[in-house]
C-alpha positions, 0 to 999 in steps of 0.5 A, a space after each residue: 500500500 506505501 509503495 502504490 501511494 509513492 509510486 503514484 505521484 510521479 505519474 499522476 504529476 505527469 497525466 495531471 498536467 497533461 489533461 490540465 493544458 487540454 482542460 484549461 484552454 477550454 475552460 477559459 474559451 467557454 468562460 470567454 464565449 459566455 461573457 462575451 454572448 456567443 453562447 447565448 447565440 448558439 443556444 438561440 439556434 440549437 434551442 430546439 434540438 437540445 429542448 427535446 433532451 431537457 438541455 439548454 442550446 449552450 450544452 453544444 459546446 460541452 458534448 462537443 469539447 467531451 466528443 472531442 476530446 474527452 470527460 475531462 474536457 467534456 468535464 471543464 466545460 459542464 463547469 463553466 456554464 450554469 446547469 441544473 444537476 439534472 442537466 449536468 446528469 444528462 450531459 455527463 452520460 452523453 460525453 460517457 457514451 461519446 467522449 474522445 472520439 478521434 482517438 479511441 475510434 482510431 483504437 477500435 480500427 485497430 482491431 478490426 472495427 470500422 472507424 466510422 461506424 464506431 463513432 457513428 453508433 456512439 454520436 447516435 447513442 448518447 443522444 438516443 440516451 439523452 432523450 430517453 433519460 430526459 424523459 425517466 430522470 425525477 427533477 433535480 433543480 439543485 445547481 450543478 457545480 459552477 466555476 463561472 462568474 455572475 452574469 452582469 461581471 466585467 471581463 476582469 471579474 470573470 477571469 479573477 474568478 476563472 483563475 480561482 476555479 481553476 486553481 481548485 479545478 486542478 487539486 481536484 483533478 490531481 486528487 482524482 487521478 492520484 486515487 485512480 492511480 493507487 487503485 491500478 497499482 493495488 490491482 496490478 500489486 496483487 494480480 486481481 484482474 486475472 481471478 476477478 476476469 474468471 469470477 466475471 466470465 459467466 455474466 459475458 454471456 448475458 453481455 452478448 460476448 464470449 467467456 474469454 473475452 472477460 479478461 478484454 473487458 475488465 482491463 478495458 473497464 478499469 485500465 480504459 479502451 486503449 489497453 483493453 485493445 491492446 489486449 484484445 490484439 494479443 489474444 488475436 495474434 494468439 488467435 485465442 479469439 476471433 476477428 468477430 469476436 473481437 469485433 462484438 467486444 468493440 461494440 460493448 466497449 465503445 459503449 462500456 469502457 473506462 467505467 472505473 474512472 468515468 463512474 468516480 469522476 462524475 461521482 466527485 462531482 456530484 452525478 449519481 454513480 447508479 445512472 452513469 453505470 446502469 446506463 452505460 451497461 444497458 446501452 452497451 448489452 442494447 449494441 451488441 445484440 442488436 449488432 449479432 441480430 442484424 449480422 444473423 439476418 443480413 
């Protein structure tokens, strides 16, 4: 346990500052582009779509800065415009079915996936999900964290209050991954993934996939998609599992993955951990047998 807390700092120091220059830069645009009114025109023109997803025009920006370039990001902007808890929930499971797109869909190619296809389904599913959860979540009128200034405040005044936020939106940060980083070093430390991917084969059949891909999806789940991918590449060359095999672990996992830290990160930041979960499993059981159904009848 004290060597996994030590070893933890150096590369928590190093992921910290890296997601901090994506964060930061984003952050201050959509502080700036609400100061300045853009996003009141933005969310003039895009009202009516994100109306029917119980959003505000402006959430554009989020789930694109999150389909970009990730929760984190995703993450600094939901911060930097006023939201309802339950705007905010809404908003986290979309980025969570659809953040990183360009990165993790060229990961999917790797393994026999199409590019495209992945970051189709994943744009069309987290607003399928959207509309469905808008129409199920109870109200939430509590405000969701806020990092902006007030409305009426001068440009000084909204970045005097943009440099305090992020000053706390990076401990917060730093806290967040250190603790992930432990976590991993415990589980790597007493070699837990491989009996916990034994123990979890049997509920691969209720995902849709093979037993021996149980060990795929517990690394992709905890470690993220990129290393379950890497695992996945290893089984095939093996040829321990199949290109369609692989394939069907791609459908659950673009939908599925990374569960472990998008699920403590929404959490710390006040986003039910129930919703996150249940709603990223159901959508990824949903994909997958729906893509072994489709592939059956064509």
């Amino acid at each position: 346990m004290a060597h996994a807390v030590r070893s933890a700092v150096s590369p928590t120091w190093k992921s910290a500052s890296w997601l901090l220059k994506l964060m930061i830069p984003i952050s201050l645009s959509v502080a700036l582009l609400q100061h300045w009114g853009v996003l009141a025109w933005i969310a003039h023109y895009l009202n009516p779509v994100f109306l029917y997803l119980g959003l505000p025009g402006s959430s554009a920006v989020i789930f694109i800065s999150g389909a970009a370039a990730g929760t984190y990001a995703g993450l600094a902007a939901m911060m930097a415009i006023p939201l309802t808890l339950r705007q905010a929930t809404i908003l986290a499971l979309m980025i969570a079915l659809c953040h990183a797109l360009p990165m993790e869909c060229a990961v999917n190619k790797k393994t026999g996936s199409s590019f495209w296809r992945m970051a189709f389904i994943r744009i069309f599913m987290a607003f399928a999900c959207a509309l469905i959860i808008n129409n199920v979540l109870p109200a939430m009128d509590s405000s969701y964290i806020y990092l902006g200034a007030p409305a009426d405040s001068s440009l000084m005044e909204v970045l005097q209050v943009w440099v305090v936020s992020q000053t706390k939106m990076a401990l917060m940060v730093f806290l967040i991954i250190y603790l992930l980083m432990i976590v991993q070093r415990l589980l790597e430390a007493y070699s837990l993934l491989a009996p916990l991917s034994t123990i979890l084969s049997p509920l691969m059949r209720l995902f849709g996939l093979p037993e021996k891909a149980a060990y795929m999806w517990l690394v992709g789940n905890v470690l993220g998609i990129s290393y379950g991918s890497a695992v996945m590449l290893e089984l095939e060359e093996r040829g321990q599992i199949t290109k369609e095999e692989a394939n069907d672990v791609n459908y659950h996992l673009i939908m599925n993955h990374s569960l472990l830290e998008d699920t403590i990160v929404f959490a710390l930041t006040g986003i039910s951990a129930w919703w996150v979960v249940g709603t990223r499993v159901s959508f990824a059981m949903i994909v997958v047998w729906l893509h072994k159904l489709l592939r059956r009848i064509f």
